[in-house]
N, C-alpha and C positions, 0 to 999 in steps of 0.2 A: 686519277681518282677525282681531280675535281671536274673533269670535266664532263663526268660520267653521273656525278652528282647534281651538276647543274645544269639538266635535261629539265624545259619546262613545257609544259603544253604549249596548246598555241593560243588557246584560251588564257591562259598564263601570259603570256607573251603580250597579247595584245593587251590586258589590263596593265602590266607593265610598263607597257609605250604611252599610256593614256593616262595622264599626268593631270587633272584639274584640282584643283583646291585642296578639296576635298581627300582626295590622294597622296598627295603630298602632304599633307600633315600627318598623315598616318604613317607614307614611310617616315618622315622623320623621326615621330613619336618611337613607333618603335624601332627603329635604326637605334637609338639613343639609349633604349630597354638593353638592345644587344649589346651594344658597346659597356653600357653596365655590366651586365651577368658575364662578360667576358672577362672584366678586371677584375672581379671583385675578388678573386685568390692573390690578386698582389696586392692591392691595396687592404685587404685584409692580413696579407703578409706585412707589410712592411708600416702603417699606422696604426690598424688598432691593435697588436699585439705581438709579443716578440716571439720569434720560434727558435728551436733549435736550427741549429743547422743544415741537417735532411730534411726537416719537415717544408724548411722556407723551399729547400731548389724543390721538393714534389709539386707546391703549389704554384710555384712558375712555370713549372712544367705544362703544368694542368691549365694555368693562364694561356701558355701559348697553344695548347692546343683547342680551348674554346678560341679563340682570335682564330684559327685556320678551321677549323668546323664548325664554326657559329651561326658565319655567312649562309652557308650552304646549308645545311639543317633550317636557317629561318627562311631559306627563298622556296624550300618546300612546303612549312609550316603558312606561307601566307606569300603570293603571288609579288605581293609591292613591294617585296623586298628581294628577289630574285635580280639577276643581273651581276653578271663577274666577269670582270676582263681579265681571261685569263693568259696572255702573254706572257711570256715569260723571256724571251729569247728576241735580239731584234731581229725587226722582218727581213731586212740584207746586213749579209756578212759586212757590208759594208759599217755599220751601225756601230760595230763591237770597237775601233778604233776612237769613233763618237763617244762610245759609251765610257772608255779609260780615260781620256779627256773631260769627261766631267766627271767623273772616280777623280781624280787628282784635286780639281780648281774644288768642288764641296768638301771635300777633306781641307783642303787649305781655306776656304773658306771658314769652313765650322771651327777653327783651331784659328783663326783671326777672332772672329767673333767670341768665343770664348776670354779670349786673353782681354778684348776691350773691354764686354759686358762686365767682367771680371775686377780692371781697372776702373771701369766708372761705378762700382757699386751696385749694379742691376742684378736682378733676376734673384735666386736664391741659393745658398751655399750645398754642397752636396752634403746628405747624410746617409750614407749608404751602410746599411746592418750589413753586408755578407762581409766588409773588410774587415769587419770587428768581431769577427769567430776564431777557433783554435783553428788554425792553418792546416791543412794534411794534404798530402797530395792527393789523395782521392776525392776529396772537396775540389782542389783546383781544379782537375779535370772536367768533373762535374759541371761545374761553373765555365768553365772553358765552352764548354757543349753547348750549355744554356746559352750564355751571356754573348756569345761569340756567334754561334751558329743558330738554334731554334728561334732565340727570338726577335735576328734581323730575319729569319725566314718566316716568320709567323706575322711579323709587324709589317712586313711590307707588302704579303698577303692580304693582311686585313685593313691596310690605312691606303696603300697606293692601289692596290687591286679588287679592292669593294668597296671602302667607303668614299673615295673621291668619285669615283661610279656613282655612285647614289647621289652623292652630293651636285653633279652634275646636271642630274636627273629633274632637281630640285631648286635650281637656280644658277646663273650665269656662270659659263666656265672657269673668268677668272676670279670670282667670287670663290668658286666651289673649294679651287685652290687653296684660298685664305682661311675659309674654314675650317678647311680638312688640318691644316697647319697646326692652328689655336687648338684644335682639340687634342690633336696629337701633344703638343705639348702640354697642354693642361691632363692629357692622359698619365705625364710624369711627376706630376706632382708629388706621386707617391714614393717619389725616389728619389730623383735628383738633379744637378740643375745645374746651373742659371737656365732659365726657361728661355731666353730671346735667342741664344744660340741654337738651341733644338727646332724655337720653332721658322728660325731662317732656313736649315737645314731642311724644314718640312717644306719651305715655298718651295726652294730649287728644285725637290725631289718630285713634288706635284709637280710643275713644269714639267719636268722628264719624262713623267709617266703618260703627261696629255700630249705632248709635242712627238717623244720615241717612241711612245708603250710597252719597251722592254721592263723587265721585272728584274733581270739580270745584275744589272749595274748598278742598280738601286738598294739590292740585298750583298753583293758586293760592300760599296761604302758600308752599309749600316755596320757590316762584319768586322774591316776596319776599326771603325768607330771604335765600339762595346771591343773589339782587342786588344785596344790601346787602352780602356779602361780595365781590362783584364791584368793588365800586363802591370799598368798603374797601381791598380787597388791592393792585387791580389798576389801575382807571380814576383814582384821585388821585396812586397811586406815578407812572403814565406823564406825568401833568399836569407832574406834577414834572417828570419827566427831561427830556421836553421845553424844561423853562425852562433847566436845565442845558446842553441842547444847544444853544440859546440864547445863552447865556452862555458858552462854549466858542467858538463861532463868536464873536462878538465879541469875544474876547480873541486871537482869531487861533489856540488851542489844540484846535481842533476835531478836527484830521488825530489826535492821540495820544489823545486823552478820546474817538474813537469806536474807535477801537482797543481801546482799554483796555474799552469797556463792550460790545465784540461778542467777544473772544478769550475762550479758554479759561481763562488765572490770572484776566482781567479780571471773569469771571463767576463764577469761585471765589470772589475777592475777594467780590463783591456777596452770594455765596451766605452766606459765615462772617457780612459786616456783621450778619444778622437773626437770628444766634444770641447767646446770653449770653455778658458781657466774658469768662468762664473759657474757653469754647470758642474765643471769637471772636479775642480780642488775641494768644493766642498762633501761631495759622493766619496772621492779617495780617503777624503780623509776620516771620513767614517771610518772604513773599514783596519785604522791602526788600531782602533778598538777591540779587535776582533781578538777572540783568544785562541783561535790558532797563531804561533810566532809567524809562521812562515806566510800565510797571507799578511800579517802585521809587517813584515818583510819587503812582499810582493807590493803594497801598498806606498810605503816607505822610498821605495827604490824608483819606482813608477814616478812619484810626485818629485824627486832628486833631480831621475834626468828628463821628465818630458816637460815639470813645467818649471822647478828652477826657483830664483826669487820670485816670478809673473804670480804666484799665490802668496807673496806678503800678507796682504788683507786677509787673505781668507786662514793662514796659520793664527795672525792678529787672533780674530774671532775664537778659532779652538784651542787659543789657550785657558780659554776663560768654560770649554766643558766642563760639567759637572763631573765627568768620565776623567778617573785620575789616569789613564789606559794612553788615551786620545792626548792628553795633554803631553805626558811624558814622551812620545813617537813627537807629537810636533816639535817639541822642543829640540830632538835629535832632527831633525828636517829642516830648519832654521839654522843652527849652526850648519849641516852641511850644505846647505842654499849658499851662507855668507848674507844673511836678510839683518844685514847689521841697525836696521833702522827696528829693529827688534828688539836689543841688549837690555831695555829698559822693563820690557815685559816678562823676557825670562828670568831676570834678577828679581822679580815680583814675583812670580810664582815660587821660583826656589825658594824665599822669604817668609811665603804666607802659605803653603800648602805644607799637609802635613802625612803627603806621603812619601815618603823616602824614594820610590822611585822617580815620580815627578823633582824632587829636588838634586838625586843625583843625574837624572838625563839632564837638568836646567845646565849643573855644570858641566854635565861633556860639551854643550850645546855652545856656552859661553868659551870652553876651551877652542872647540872650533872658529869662535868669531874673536881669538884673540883679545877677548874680556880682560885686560889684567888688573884693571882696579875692582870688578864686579869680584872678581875671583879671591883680591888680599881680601874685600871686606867679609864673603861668606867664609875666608878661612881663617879672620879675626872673629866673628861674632855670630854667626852660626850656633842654635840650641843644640845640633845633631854633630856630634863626636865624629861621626861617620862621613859625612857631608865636608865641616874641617879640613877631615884629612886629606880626603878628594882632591880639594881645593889646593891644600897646601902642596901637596905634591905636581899638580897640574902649574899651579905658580912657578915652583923651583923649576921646573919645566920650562917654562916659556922663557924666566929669566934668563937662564944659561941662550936659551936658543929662541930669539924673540918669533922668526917664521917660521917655527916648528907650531903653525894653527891648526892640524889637522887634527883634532884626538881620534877614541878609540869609537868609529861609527860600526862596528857590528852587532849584532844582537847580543853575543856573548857579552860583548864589552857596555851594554848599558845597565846592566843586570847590577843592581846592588851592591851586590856581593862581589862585586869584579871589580867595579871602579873602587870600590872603599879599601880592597886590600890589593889595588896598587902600591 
């Protein structure tokens, strides 16, 4: 097909070869239009707005197929941009033995470079949306297809087999190399990173493509690559969930934890988990607010085990919500953290607020952080009967069994009515 496609006159042909000033700023110009209108389904996918989960793989779809008919369609559309090397295969079998050989050293190369860039701080952290969808296996595969297959074949169609063409065309071959490099990687910005790994990847691979011409070995690696970030992202996260669903079913909590990991907060939730505690803790904890329990749950559980005491400060901060909802969740979040540099805050609230549930979560909260002076004073002086008794019982508690810190963290057990008629 393509080469069927890139039949050009001869007319054609000869304005192609014929390269003055004038020419060459025009392929560039619009080489650069192309390489635009060709991204623009990913980068429209992945910064300026979020999609579901079908819609994003359609649009990468549709990425990779402008990147392998983009070329061809513009070298019809306008002569200065015609010109595709289409090799794919080396010229002697000999080659393929060549070509594994540098398959191996760019692999260990890019997986070097990675780890230092990574070590000295360079480049940018990956944020990749597709890891932070409901998991299905028909999604993996999908992505499999994509991530794995189409678009090391579409990208090295369009980056090793047109565009260093062009760029050749345009100025010095080892220039063109370096070009073709930067752009490819600056083409990832929309995804992910450290950029200086990707774009060493791109020298070596431009080398290969001027020095062997095969296409082969090049789309090979890339497949590698994006399979290990398949495998990375996508196929061990689901491994997981699975155990989770798992373990759900077995506790008989199945019906609310598939709820919680197919709905909309439930996928938010998941989405903030895989950003930094500064982003992340304070999003989660929005959502204890919420008046469903079971996202208030989802929420809850989420900030337990991914981020721990590392959101001190940020629980700090939501005790002092207007939202007596958010206050009460935090304060059961703080005791099961062990964020003992807290004791002072939740004895404040339980003190000064005047909603019984904010003051009895305060005590389960101070139960778990093994409170026992905070706990005799609310169960001395305490205006709330209910609260008292809490206390008093949680105290007789601890005395008998001083490391018995853990009280009652289920939903059922922060409910009012539950801790007060312990």
């Amino acid at each position: 097909m393509i080469s069927s496609a890139n039949v050009m006159s001869d007319e054609g042909q000869r304005r192609a070869e014929t390269c003055d000033r004038r020419t060459k700023a025009k392929i560039a110009l619009l080489f650069l239009g192309l390489l635009f209108i060709s991204h623009i389904p990913l980068w429209y996918e992945h910064r300026v707005v979020e999609f579901d989960a079908g819609t994003a793989i359609v649009l990468s779809y549709i990425g990779c197929a402008l990147a392998c008919l983009g070329p061809l369609l513009a070298g019809r559309w306008k002569p200065q941009l015609a010109g595709f090397d289409k090799t794919v295969l080396p010229r002697k079998w000999s080659g393929i033995g060549l070509g594994v050989a540098f398959v191996v050293l760019a692999y260990l190369t890019y997986a070097i470079v990675c780890h230092l860039a990574r070590w000295l701080g360079l480049g940018r952290a990956a944020n990749v949306q597709t890891g932070l969808e409901y998991l299905s296996l028909p999604y993996i595969v999908l992505q499999i297809l994509l991530v794995a297959v189409a678009v090391p074949v579409a990208e090295e169609i369009f980056w090793r087999g047109y565009a260093l063409r062009q760029f050749e065309r345009l100025m010095p071959r080892p220039l063109a190399v370096v070009v073709q490099a930067g752009l490819w990687a600056a083409a990832h910005l929309y995804f992910i990173g450290p950029m200086i790994p990707i774009f060493v990847l791109g020298l070596m691979m431009g080398l290969w493509r001027q020095r062997m011409k095969s296409l082969l070995p090049l789309i090979v690696l890339h497949t590698l690559i994006n399979g290990s970030w398949v495998i990375q992202k996508l196929w061990i996260p689901y491994r997981e969930q699975q155990k989770e669903f798992a373990e759900a079913i077995a506790n008989g909590t199945w019906a609310s934890f598939e709820k919680c990991q197919k709905s909309p907060q439930g996928l938010q939730i998941r989405k903030l988990a895989t950003k930094p505690p500064n982003e992340a803790v304070p999003g989660i904890i929005a959502y204890l607010g919420s008046e469903d329990n079971d996202i208030q749950d989802y929420a809850l559980t989420t900030l337990v085990l991914k981020f721990g005491s590392s959101g001190a400060k940020y629980y700090a901060e939501a005790l002092r919500s207007p939202d007596v909802r958010i206050v009460a969740e935090v304060e059961v979040v703080i005791g099961m953290t062990r964020c003992s540099g807290l004791i002072p805050q939740i004895r404040e609230a339980v003190a000064t607020s005047k909603d019984l549930r904010v003051q009895l979560s305060g005590v389960v909260g101070l139960w778990d952080l093994s409170d026992l002076e905070g706990l005799e004073a609310i169960a001395a002086t305490h205006p709330s009967e209910k609260v008292r008794k809490a206390a008093r019982r949680i105290v007789e508690n601890l005395s008998r069994n001083p490391t018995a810190a853990s009280g009652p963290t289920s939903r059922s057990a922060t409910q009012p009515t539950s801790i007060a008629s312990e």
